[in-house]
C-alpha positions as CSV (number, residue, x, y, z in Angstrom):
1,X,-13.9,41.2,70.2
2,X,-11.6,44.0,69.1
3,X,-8.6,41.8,68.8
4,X,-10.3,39.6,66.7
5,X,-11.8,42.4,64.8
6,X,-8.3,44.0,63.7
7,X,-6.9,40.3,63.3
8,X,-9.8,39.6,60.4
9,X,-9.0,43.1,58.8
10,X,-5.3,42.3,58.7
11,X,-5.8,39.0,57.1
12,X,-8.3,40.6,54.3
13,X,-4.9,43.3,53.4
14,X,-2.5,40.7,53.5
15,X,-5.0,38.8,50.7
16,X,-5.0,41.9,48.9
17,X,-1.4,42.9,48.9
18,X,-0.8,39.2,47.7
19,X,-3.3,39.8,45.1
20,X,-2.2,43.1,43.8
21,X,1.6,41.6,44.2
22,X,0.6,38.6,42.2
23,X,2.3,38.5,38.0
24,X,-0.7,39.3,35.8
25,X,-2.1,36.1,33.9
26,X,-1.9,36.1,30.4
27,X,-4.0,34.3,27.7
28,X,-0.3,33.6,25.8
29,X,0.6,31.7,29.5
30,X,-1.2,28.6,28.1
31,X,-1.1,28.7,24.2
32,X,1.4,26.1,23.0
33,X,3.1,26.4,20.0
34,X,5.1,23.3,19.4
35,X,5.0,20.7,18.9
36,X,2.7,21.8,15.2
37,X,1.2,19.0,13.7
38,X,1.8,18.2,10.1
39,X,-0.6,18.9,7.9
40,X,-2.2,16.1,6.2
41,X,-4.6,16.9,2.7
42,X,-7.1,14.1,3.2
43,X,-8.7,12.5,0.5
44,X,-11.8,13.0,-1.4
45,X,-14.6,11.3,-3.2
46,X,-13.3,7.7,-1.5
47,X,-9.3,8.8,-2.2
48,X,-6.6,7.9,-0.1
49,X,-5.0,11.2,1.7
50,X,-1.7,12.8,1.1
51,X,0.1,10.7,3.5
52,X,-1.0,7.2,2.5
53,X,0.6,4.4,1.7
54,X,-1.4,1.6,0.2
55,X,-0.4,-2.0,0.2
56,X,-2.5,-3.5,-1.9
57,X,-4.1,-2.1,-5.0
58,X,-5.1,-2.9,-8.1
59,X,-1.8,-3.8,-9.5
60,X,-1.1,-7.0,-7.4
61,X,-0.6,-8.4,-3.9
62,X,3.2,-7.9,-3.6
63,X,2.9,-5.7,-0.4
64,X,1.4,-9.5,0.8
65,X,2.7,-12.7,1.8
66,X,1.1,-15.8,2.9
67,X,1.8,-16.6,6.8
68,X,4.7,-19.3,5.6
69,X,6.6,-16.0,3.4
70,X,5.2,-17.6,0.5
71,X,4.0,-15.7,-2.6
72,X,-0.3,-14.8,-2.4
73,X,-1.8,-17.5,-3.8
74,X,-5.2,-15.9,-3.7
75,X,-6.9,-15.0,-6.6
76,X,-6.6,-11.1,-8.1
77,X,-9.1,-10.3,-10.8
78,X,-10.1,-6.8,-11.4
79,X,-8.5,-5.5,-8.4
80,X,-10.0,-7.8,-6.2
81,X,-8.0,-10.6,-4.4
82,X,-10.3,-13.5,-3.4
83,X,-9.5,-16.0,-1.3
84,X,-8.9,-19.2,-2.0
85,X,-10.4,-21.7,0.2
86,X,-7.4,-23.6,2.2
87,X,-4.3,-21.6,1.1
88,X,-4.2,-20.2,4.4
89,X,-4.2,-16.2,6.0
90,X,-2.2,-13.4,4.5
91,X,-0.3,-10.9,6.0
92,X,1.4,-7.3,4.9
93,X,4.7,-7.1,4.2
94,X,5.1,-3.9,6.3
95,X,4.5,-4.0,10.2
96,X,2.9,-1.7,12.1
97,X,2.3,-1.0,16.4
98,X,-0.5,1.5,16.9
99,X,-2.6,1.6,13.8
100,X,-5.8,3.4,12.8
101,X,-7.7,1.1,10.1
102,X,-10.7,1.9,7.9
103,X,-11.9,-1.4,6.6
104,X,-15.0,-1.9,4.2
105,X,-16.7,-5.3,3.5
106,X,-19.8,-6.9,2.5
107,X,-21.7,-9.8,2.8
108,X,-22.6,-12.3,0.2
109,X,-26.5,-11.6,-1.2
110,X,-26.3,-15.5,-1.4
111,X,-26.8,-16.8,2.2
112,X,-25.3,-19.7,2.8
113,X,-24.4,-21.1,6.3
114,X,-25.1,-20.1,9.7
115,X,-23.9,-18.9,12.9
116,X,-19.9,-18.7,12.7
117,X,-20.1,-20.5,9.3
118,X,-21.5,-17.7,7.1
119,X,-19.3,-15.2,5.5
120,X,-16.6,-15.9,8.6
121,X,-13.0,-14.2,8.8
122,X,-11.2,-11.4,10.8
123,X,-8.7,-8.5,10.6
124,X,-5.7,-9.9,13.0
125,X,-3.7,-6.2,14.4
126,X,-0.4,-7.6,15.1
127,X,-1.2,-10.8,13.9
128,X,-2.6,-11.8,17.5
129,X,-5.2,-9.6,18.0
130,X,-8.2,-10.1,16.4
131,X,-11.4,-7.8,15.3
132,X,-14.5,-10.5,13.7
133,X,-15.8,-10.5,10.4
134,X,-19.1,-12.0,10.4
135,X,-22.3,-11.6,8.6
136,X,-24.1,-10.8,11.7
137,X,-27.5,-9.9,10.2
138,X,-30.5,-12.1,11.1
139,X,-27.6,-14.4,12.1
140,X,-27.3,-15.2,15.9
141,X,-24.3,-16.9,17.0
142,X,-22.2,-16.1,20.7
143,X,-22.6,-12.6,21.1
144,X,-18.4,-12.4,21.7
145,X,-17.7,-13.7,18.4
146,X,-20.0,-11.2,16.2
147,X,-19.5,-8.9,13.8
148,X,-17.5,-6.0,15.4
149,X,-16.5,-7.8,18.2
150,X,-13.1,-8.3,19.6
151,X,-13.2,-12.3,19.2
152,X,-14.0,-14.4,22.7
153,X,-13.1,-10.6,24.8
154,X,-15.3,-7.9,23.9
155,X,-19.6,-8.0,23.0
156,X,-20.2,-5.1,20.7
157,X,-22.1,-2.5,22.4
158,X,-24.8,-2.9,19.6
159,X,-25.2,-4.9,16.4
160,X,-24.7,-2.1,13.7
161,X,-25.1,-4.5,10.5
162,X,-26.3,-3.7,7.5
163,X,-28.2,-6.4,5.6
164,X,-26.0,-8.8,3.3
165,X,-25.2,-6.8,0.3
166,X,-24.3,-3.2,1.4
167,X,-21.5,-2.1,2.4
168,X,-20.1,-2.6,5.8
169,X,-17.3,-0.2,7.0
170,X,-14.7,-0.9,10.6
171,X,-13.0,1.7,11.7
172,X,-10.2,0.8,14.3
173,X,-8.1,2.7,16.5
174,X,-5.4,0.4,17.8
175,X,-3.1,1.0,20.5
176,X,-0.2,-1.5,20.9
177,X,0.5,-3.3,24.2
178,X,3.7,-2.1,25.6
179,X,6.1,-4.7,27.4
180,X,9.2,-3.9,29.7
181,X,12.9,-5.1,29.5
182,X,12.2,-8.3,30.8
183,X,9.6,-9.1,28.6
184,X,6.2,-8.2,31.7
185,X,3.5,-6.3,30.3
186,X,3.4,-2.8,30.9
187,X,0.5,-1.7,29.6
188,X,-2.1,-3.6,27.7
189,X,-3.6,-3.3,23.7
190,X,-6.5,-0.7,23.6
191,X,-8.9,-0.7,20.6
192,X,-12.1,1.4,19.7
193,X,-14.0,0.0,17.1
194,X,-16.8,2.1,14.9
195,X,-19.1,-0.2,12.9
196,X,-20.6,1.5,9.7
197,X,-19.7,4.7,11.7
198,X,-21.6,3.8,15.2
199,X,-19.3,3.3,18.1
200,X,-19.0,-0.2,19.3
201,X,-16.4,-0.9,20.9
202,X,-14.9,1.7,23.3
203,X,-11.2,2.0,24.1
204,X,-11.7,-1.6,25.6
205,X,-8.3,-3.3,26.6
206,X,-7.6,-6.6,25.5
207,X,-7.0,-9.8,27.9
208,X,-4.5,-10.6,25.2
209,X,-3.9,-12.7,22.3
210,X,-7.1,-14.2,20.4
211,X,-7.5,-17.7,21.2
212,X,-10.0,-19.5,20.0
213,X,-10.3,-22.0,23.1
214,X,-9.3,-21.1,26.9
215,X,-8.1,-18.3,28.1
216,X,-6.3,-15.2,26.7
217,X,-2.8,-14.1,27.9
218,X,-0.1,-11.5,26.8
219,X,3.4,-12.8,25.6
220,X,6.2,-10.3,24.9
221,X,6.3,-9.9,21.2
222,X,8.1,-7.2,18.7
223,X,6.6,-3.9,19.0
224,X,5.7,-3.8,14.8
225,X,4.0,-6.9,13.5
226,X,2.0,-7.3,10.1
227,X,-1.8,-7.0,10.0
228,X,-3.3,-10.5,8.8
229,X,-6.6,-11.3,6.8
230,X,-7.9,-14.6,7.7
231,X,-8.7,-17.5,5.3
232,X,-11.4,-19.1,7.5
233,X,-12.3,-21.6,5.1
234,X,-16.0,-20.8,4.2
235,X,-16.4,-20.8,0.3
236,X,-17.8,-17.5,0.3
237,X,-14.7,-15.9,2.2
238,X,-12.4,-13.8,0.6
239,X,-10.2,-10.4,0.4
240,X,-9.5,-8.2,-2.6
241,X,-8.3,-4.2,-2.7
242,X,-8.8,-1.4,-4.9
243,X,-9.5,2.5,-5.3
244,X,-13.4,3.8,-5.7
245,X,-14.5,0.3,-6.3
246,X,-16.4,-0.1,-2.9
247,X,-19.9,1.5,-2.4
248,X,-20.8,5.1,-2.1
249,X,-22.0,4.7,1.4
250,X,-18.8,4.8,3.4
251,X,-17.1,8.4,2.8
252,X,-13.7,8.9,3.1
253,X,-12.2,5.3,1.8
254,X,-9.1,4.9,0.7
255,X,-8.6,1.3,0.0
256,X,-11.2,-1.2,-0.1
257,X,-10.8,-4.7,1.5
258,X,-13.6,-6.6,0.4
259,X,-14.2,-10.6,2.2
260,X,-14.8,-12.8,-1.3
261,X,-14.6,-10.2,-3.7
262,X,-13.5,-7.6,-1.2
263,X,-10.7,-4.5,-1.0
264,X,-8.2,-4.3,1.4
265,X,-5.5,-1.6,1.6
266,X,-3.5,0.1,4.0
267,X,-2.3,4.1,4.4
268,X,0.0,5.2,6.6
269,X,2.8,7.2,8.2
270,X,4.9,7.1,11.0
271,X,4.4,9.8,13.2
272,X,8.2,10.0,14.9
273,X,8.2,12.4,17.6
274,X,5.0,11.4,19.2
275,X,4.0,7.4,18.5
276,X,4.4,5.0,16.4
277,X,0.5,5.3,14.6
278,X,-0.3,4.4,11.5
279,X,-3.4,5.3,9.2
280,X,-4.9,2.2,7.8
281,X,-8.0,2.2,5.4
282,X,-9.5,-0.7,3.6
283,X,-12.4,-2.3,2.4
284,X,-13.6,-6.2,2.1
285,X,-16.2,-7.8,0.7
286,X,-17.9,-11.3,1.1
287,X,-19.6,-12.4,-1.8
């Protein structure tokens, strides 16, 4: 009993020595300094912040090109590019990997259509990956090819439309999917999607490219790619951009990409040392 007595007591000062041996932690031990993010003056009243870089404003589509590198034949009146039925989908000139996107659009008061056939068309990230632009309200149709959702992957956690009219707002993070050497997917695209500022899609990964029938499935592609606005066809679809001409109900806009009478912009800078993201706002209307 004694042995085990004096063995517990030297245990508990050999604790204590350690203890009392042991550097002193300071609260500068785990305060990084550096890398110091650069400071960014966002915008205000619906501006663009200090950092952006729009594509396509008021004074044309040039920062555009139709799918085939041929010049926008869309139709831009007062800062708003409409589509035009059957010239097929547009893409920016610029390309981008991970992106973050703030897109605005609108429904047509004018209802015509239903299911997939009313105010259809989609943002494509990397030209493969698409998020759906439907006017979802009193509008069923397959739940995986909605407003909001990631087309034939990913159901929107809820239906966050506003009715035809107002203004509906996207805002998507995108992370690119990354590929080794020998062209086998490393790690697959990401995206969080907020519709008219309620989360909806939740850093989901994607199966791969948007296919309309059968499955999805990755193919090693560049790491940049252009965004593309679809030309679905409906007579009500279209894109246009602009500054302060969307709604008052979506702060913080910088470009407004409206579907048929809609803005559509990007803003952006690459972010070197870290990743290659992007700040992407727009708007788009269908009317």
């Amino acid at each position: 009993m004694k042995t085990n007595w004096l063995r517990g007591f030297g245990a508990a000062f050999m604790a204590m020595a350690l203890v009392q041996c042991a550097p002193a932690q300071l609260p500068q031990d785990t305060e990084v300094w550096e890398p110091e993010p650069v400071a960014v003056r966002p915008g205000t009243a619906g501006g663009a912040p200090a950092d952006a870089i729009v594509l396509l404003g008021s004074e044309g589509a040039d920062e555009w090109r139709h799918t085939d590198g041929g010049k926008v034949e869309w139709l831009m009146k007062d800062g708003v590019l409409t589509v035009a039925a059957g010239t097929g989908n547009i893409e920016s000139v610029r390309s981008f990997g991970d992106v973050q996107l703030h897109l605005e659009w609108r429904a047509p008061t004018r209802i015509e259509g239903e299911s997939q056939g009313r105010g259809n068309s989609g943002v494509f990230l990397q030209k493969r990956y698409e998020v759906q632009i439907l006017d979802s309200y009193d509008n069923r149709t397959y739940s995986n090819g909605q407003a909001a959702s990631v087309y034939k992957q990913h159901i929107p956690l809820v239906n966050a439309m506003k009715p035809p009219g107002e203004w509906q707002s996207y805002d998507i993070i995108f992370t690119a999917p990354r590929f080794a050497s020998d062209g086998a997917l490393e790690s697959p695209a990401c995206v969080t999607v907020l519709h008219n500022g309620v989360l909806v899609q939740n850093h989901v990964e994607l199966l791969g490219r948007t296919v309309y029938m059968g499955q999805p499935s990755y193919a090693e592609h560049p790491s940049k790619q252009p965004l593309m606005l679809q030309d679905h066809g409906n007579p009500v679809a279209g894109f246009g951009v602009g500054s302060g001409q969307a709604s008052s109900t979506v702060g913080a806009t910088l470009v407004r990409l409206r579907h048929c009478g809609a803005i559509c912009g990007i803003v952006g800078d690459e972010v070197v040392a870290v990743t290659d993201i992007f700040r992407v706002h727009a708007a788009l209307q269908i009317q």
